[in-house]
C-alpha positions in Angstrom: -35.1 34.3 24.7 -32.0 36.9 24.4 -29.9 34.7 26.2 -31.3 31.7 24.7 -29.8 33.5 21.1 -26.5 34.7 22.9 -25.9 31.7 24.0 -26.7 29.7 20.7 -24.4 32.1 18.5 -21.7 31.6 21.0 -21.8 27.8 20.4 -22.0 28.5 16.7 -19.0 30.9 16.6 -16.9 28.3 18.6 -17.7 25.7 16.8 -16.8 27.4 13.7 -13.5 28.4 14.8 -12.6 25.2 16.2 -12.9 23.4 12.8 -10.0 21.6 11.9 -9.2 21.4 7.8 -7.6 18.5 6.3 -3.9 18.8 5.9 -1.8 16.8 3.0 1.3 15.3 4.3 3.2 14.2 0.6 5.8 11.6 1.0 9.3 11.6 1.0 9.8 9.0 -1.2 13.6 9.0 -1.3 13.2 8.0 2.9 10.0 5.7 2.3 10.7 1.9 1.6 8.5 -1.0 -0.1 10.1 -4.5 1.0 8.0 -7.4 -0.8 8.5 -11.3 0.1 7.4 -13.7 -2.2 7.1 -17.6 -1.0 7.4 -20.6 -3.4 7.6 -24.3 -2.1 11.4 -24.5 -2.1 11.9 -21.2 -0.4 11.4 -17.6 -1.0 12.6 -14.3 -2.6 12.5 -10.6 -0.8 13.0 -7.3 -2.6 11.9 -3.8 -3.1 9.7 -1.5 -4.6 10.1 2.0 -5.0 6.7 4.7 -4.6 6.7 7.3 -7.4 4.7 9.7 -5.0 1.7 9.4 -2.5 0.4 11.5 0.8 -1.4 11.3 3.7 -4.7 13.5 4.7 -4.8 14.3 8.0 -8.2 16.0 9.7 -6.5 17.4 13.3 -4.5 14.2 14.0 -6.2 11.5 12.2 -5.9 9.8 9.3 -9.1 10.6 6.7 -7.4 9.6 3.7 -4.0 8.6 1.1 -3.2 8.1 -1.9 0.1 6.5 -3.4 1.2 5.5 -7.1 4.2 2.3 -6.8 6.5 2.8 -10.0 6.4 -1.2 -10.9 9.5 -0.6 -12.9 11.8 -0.2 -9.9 11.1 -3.5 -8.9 14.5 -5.2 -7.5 15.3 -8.3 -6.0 17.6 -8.4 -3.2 18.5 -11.7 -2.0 19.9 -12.7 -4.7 23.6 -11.5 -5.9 25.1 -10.7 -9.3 25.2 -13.9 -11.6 23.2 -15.8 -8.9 19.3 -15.8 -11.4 18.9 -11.9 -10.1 18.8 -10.4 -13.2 16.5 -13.3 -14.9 14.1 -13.0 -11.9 14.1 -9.3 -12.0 12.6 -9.7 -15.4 10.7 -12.3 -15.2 8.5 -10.4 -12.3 8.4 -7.8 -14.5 7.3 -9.9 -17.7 3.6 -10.6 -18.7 3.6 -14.0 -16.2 3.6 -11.7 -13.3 3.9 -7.5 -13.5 3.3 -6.8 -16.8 5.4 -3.4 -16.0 5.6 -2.6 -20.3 2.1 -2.3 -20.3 1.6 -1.5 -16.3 4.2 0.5 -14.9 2.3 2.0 -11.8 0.1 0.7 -9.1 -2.0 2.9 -7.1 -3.7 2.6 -3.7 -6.6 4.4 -2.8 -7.8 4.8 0.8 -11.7 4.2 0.8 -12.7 3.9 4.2 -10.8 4.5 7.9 -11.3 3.0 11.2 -9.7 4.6 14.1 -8.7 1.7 16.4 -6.9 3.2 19.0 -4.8 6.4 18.9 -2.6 6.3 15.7 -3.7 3.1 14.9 -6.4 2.6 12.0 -8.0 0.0 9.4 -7.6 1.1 6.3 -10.0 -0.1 3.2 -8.3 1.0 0.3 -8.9 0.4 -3.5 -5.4 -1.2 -5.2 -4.4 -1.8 -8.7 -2.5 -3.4 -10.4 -2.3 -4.7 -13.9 -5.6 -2.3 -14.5 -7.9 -4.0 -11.9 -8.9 -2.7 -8.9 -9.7 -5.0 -5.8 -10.6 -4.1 -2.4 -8.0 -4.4 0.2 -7.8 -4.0 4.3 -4.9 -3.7 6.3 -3.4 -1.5 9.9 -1.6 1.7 10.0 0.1 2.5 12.3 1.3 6.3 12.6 3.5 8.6 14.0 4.0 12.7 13.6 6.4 11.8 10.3 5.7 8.2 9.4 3.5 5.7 9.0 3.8 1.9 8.5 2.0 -1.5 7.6 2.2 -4.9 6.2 0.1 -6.0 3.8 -0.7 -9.4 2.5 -1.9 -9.7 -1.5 -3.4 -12.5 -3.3 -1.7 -11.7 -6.3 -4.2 -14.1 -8.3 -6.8 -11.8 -8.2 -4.8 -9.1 -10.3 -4.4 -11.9 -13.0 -1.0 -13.0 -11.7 -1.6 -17.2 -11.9 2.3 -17.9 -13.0 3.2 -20.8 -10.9 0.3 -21.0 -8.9 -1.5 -24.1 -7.4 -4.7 -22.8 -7.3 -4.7 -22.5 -11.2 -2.5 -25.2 -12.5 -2.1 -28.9 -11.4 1.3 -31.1 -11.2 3.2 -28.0 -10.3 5.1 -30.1 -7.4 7.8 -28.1 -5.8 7.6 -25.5 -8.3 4.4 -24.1 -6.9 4.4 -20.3 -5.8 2.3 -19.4 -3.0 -0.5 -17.1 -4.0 0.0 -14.5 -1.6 2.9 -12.1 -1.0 3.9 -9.7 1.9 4.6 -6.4 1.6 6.1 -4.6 4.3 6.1 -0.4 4.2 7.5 2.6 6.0 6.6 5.7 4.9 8.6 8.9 6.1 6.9 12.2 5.3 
């Protein structure tokens, strides 16, 4: 029975100090990018969007959690030049059709749940708002000792973003804007 004792208060003093705590890796947000693509009929426009801050949670080497606030207000468009509509686009995205950025200046995503899929590869169920409402989203990170990427695909209808879009207004022809749009981030930490 001694050893029986020894033997289970060895186990419990390994385990114990084998424990791993959760780290918090912030990100740098100057290094970390936000590239959006939105897709209309007649083409498409691309741009950025700048994170105000946001961090990862690590347990050992895996990804348990993040959090990350977008400031809407850095919203750019970047296939457009000077003079070419990039100014009047810039604000219209940011007008009550689409943004609302006055009112709503930050999005947030909220990891929920985390699936590890292979080594540095997980599926991520997060909580993301925008415009004050919250939907479920999924998506793939991918991660590295100091980064972490993914592209996400939004169907910006459900935030109450219907400006332009088929599924919500007839006749539009080819001035229709497709509902979804792609967002493609790297994250340095």
């Amino acid at each position: 029975m001694k050893n029986f004792k020894a033997i289970a208060l060895a186990l419990v003093v390994v385990l114990a100090t084998t424990s791993v705590s959760a780290q918090t890796k912030k990100v740098d947000v100057t290094k970390s990018t936000i590239n959006w693509t939105g897709k209309k009929v007649t083409g498409q426009h691309e741009g950025t969007v700048n994170l105000k801050d946001g961090s990862l949670v690590y347990k050992g080497k895996n990804v348990v959690g993040g959090a990350f606030t977008v400031d809407m207000n850095s919203m750019i468009v970047t296939d457009l030049k000077e003079g070419q509509g990039k100014e009047k686009l810039e604000g219209h995205l940011k007008a009550d059709d689409f943004f609302g950025t006055d009112k709503f200046a930050t999005a947030t995503l909220v990891f929920k749940k985390i699936v590890t899929k292979s080594p540095n590869l997980y599926t991520v169920t997060a909580d993301l708002t925008i415009k004050n409402i919250t939907k479920p989203v999924i998506f793939d990170l991918a991660t590295t000792a100091n980064t972490a990427t993914t592209n996400l695909k939004i169907d910006r209808t459900k935030y109450d973003i219907k400006y332009g879009s088929g599924s919500f207004f007839d006749n539009l022809g080819d001035k229709a804007i497709n509902d979804n749009f792609d967002l493609t981030v790297a994250l340095k930490f």
